[in-house]
C-alpha positions in Angstrom: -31.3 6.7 64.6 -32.7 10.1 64.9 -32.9 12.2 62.0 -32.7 15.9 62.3 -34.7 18.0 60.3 -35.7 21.8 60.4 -38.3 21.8 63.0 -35.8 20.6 66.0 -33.6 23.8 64.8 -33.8 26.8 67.5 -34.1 29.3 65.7 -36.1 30.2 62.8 -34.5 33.0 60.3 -32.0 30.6 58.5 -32.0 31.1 54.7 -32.9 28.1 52.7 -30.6 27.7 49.1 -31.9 23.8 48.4 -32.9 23.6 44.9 -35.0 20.9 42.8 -31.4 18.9 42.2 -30.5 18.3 45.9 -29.3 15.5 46.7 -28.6 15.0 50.4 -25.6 12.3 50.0 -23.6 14.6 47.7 -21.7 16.5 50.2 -19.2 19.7 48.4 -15.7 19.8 49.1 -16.5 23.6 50.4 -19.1 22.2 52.6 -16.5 19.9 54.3 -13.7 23.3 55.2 -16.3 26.0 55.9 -20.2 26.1 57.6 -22.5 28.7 56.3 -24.2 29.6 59.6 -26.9 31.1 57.9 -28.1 28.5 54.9 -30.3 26.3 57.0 -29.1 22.8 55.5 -25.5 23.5 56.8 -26.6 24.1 60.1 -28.5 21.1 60.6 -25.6 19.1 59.2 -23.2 21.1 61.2 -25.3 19.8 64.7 -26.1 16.4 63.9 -22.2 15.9 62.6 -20.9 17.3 66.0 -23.3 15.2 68.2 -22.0 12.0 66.0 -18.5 13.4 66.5 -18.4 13.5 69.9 -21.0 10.8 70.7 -23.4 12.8 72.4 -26.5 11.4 72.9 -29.1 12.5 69.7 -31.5 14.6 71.0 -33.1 17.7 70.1 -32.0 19.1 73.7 -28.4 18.6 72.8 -29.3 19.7 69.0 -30.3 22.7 69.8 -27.3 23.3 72.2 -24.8 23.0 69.7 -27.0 25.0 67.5 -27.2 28.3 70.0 -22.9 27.6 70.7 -22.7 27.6 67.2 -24.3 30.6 66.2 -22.6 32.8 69.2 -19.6 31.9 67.5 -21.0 33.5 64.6 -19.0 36.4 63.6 -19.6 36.5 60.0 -22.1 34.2 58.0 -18.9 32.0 56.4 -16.6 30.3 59.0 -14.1 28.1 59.0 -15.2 24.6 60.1 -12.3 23.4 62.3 -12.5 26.8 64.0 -16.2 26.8 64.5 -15.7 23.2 65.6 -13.1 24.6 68.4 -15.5 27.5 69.7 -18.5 24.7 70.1 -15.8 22.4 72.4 -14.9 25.9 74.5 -18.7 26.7 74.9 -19.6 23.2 75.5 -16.9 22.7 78.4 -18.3 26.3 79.7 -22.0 25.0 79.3 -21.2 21.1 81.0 -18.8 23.0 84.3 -21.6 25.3 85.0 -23.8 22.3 85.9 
């Protein structure tokens, strides 16, 4: 299974908060209602979790797709997960007719 880290991510000015206690099962009940589009960790997790969601095949192509839909759905740094989750579908349906 592929494993996404933060070379296959797009873009490069992300902020990084993971500290010396991080521990990369423990997932925050925050984490699960909201994506920081800016911490770098949340990102990542945000991509891979859609690509599993919707079984799209794991690639960095397809990675990185959600990634840019994502983040031109950024209007502030905080969103709300099930509406970021709605603007990637939209995009995604826009991005898969054009072809």
């Amino acid at each position: 299974m592929v494993q996404f880290d933060e070379y296959d991510l797009l873009y490069t000015d992300y902020i990084n908060t993971i500290t010396n206690d991080y521990n990369p099962d423990y997932i925050a009940i925050a984490d699960l209602e909201t994506v920081n589009l800016r911490e770098k960790f949340e990102v990542i997790y945000f991509c891979d979790d859609f690509l599993k969601k919707y079984r799209m095949d794991k690639d960095v192509a397809n990675f990185q797709m959600i990634e840019r839909l994502a983040r031109q759905c950024q209007l502030k740094q905080v969103i709300d997960r099930k509406s970021l989750i709605q603007s990637v579908e939209a995009g995604l349906v826009d991005e898969l007719s054009s072809y």
